[in-house]
C-alpha positions as CSV (number, residue, x, y, z in Angstrom):
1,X,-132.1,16.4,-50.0
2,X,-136.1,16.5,-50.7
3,X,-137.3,17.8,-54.0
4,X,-139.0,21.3,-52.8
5,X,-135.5,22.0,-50.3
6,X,-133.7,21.9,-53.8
7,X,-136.1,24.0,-55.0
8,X,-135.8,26.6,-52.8
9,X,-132.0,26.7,-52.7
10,X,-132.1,27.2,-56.3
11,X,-134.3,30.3,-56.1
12,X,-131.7,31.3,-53.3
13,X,-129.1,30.9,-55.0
14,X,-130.5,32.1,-58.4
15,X,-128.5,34.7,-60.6
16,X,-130.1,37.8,-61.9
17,X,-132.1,37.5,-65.4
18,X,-131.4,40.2,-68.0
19,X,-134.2,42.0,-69.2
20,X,-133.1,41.8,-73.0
21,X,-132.7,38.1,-72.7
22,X,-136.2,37.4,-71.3
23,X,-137.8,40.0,-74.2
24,X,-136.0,37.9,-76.2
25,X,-136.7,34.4,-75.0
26,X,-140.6,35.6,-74.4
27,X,-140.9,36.2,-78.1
28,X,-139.1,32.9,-78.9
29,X,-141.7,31.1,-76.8
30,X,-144.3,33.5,-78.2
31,X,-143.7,32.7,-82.1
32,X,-144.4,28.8,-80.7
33,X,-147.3,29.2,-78.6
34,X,-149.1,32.1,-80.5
35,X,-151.7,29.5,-81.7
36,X,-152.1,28.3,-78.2
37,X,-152.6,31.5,-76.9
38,X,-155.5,32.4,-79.0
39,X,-157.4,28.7,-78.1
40,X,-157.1,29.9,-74.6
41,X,-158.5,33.6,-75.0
42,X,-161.1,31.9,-76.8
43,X,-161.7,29.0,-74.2
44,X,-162.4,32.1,-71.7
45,X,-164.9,33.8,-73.9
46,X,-166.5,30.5,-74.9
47,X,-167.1,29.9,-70.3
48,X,-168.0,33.7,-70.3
49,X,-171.2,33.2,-72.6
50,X,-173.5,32.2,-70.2
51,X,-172.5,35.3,-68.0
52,X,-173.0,37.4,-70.6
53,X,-176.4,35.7,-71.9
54,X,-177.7,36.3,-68.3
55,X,-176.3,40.1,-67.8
56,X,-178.7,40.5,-71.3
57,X,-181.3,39.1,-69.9
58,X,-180.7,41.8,-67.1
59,X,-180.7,44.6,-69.0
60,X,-183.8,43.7,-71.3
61,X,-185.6,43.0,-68.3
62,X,-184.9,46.8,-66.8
63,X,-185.9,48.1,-69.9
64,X,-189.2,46.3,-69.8
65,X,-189.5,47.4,-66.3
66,X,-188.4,51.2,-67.2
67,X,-190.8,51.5,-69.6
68,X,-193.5,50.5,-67.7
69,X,-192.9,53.1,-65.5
70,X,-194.2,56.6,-65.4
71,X,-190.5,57.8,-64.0
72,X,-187.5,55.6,-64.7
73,X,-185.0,55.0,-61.9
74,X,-181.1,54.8,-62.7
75,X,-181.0,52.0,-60.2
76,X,-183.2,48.7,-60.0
77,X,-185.5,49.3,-57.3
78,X,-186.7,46.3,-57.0
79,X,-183.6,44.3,-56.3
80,X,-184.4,42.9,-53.1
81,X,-187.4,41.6,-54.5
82,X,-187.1,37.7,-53.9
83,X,-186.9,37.2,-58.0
84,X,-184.2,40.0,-57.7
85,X,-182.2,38.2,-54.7
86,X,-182.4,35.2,-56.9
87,X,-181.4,36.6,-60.2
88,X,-178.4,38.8,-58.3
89,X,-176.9,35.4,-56.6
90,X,-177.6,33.2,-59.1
91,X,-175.3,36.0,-61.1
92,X,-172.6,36.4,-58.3
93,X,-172.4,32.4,-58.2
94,X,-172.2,31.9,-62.0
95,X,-169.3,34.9,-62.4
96,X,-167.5,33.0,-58.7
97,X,-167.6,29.8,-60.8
98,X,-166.4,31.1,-64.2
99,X,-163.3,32.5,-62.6
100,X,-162.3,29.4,-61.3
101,X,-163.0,27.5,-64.1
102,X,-160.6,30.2,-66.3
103,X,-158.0,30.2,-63.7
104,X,-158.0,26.1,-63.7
105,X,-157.7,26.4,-67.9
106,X,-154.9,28.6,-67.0
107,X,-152.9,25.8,-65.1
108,X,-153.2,23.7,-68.2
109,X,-151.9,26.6,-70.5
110,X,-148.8,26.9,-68.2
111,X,-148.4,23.0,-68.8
112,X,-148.9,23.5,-72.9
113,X,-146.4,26.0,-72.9
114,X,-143.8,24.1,-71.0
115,X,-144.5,21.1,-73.2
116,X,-144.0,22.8,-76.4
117,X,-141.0,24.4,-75.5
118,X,-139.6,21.0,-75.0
119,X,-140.0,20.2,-78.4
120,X,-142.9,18.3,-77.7
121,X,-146.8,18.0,-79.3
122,X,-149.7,20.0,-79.1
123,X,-152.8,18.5,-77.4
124,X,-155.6,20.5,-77.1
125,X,-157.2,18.5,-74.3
126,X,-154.2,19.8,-72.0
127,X,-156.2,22.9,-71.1
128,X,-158.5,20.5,-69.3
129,X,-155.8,18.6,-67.8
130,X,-156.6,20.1,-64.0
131,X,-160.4,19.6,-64.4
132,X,-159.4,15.4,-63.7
133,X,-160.8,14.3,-60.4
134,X,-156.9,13.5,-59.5
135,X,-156.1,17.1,-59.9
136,X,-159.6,19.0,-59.9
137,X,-159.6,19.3,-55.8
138,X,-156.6,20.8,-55.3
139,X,-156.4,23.0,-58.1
140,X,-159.9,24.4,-56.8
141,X,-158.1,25.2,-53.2
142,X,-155.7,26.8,-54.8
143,X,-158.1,29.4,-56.6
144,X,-160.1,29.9,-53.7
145,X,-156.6,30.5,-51.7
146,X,-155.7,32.5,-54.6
147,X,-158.7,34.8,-54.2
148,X,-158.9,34.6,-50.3
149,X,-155.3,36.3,-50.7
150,X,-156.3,39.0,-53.1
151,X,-159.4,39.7,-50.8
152,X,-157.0,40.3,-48.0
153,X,-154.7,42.2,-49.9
154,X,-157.3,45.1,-51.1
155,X,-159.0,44.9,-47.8
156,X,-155.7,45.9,-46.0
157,X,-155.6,49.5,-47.2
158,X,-155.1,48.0,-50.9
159,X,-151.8,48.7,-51.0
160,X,-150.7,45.2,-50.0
161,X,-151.9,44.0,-53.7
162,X,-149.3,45.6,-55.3
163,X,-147.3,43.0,-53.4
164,X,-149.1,39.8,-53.7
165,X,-150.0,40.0,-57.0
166,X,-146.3,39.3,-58.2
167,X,-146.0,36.4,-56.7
168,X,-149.6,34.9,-57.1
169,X,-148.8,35.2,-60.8
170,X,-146.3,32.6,-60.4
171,X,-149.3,30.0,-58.9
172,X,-150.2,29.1,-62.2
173,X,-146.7,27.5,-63.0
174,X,-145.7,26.2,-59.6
175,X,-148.7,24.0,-59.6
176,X,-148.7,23.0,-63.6
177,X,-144.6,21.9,-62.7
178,X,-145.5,20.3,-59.5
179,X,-149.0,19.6,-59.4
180,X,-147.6,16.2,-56.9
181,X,-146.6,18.9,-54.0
182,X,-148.7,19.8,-50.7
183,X,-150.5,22.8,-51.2
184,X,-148.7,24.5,-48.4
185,X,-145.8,23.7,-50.1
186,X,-147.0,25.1,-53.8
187,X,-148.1,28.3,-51.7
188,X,-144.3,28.6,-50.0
189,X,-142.6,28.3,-53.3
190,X,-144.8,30.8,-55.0
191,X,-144.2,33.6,-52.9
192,X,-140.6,32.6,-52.5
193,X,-140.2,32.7,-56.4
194,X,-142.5,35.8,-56.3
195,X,-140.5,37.6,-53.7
196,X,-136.9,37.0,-55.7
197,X,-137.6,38.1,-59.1
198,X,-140.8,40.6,-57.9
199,X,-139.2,44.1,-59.3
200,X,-138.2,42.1,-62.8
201,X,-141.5,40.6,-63.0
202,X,-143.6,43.4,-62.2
203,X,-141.5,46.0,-64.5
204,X,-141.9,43.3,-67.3
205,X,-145.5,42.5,-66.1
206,X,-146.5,46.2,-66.4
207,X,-144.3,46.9,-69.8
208,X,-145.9,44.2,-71.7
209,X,-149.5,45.3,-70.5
210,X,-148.7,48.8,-71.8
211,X,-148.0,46.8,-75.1
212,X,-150.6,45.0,-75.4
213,X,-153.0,48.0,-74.5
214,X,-151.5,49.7,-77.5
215,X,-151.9,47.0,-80.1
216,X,-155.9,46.0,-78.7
217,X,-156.4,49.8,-79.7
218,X,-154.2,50.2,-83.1
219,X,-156.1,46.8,-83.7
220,X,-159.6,47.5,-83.0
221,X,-159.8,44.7,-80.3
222,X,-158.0,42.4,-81.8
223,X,-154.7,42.6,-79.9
224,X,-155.5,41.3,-77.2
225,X,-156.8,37.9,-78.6
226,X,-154.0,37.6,-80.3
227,X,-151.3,38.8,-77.9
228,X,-153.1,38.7,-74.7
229,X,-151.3,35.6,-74.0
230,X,-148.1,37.1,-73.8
231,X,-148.1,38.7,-70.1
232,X,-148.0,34.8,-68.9
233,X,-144.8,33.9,-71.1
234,X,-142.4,36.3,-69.4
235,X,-143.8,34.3,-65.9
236,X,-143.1,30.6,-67.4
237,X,-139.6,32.0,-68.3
238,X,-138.6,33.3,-65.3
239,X,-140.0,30.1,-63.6
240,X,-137.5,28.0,-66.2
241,X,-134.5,30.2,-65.6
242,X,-134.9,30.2,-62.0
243,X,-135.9,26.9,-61.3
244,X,-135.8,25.0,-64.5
245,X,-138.2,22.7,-66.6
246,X,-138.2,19.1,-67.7
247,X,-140.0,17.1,-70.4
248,X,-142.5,15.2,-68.9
């Protein structure tokens, strides 16, 4: 039997996770990673700096152009100006090429997470792992599938997202596991995970974002470099109870 039909019959066959137990294994895992998490939150604000260097730039530029101005508009009116045009999509392309880049650190985070849990070492160049030119194409595709799908979804009444989303939060560890499968194949297995544990994932999904939301404020921002991380842990356990994990 291939690889992915074994896969997929273990998902079939796979027995219900109790909530208790993956609280419980998600703190294990968190207490391990914790360090790792806060690199990554901190990875993401490091490849958001030019974003927000150029939004500044923005702004100061409004307020030189406000001021020269007998009466101030709320809006910019002269954004399709040719410099405006430019600015705008120059903006739209550097926010489109952040988020892949974040989504592709992401992939390696899934990897770090897997690795430590198997008892094995830290390296911080893992994050990067996906940006090699073996991996780099596909894990591209598979964030511009990942956003094609989201598009879809909110364009379709946006109902539809509350759908998807479970199961495209399960992209990120299908591909960090099995990077070597088709991407067709990483697609299938996604939603197929997705689909099987969707009401446990989404209950925990939404429980732990409640949580975290409350500890960012108590904390005065802080919570959510610290604990930000911990949405994804709940998502790399139900991958390893449902399908299972292996030192590499």
């Amino acid at each position: 039997m291939k690889r992915i039909d074994n896969t997929y019959q273990k998902i079939a066959n796979a027995m219900p996770i109790d909530f208790s137990e993956l609280f419980n294994e998600s703190i294990a895992v968190f207490k391990t990673v914790w360090l790792q998490g806060v690199l990554v939150q901190l990875i993401g604000l490091i490849l958001s700096a030019p974003l927000l260097i150029l939004n500044l730039s923005f702004d100061f530029n409004n307020i030189g152009q406000s001021t020269n101005s007998e009466f101030a508009s709320p809006l910019p009116l002269d954004i399709f100006e040719s410099d405006s045009v430019l600015s705008y999509s120059l903006l739209f392309v550097l926010i489109f090429l952040l988020s892949i880049a974040t989504n592709i650190v992401s992939f390696g985070f899934f990897r770090i997470i897997k690795q430590m849990d198997c008892g094995q070492g830290f390296v911080f160049l893992d994050f990067f792992y996906f940006f090699k030119a073996k991996e780099l194409k596909k894990a591209i595709l598979l964030v511009l599938i990942y956003f094609g799908i989201t598009m879809v979804a909110l364009l379709l009444f946006v109902l539809p997202i509350f759908y998807v989303m479970i199961p495209l939060m399960f992209l990120a560890p299908v591909f960090a596991y099995n990077s070597e499968l088709k991407i067709s194949e990483i697609i299938k297995l996604t939603f197929k995970l997705g689909h099987k544990k969707w009401g446990l994932t989404f209950v925990t999904t939404l429980l732990n974002i409640l949580l975290i939301y409350i500890l960012t404020i108590a904390t005065c921002g802080l919570g959510a470099l610290f604990f930000g991380c911990f949405v994804q842990i709940p998502i790399y356990i139900i991958y390893k109870k449902t399908i299972g994990v292996e030192a590499a």
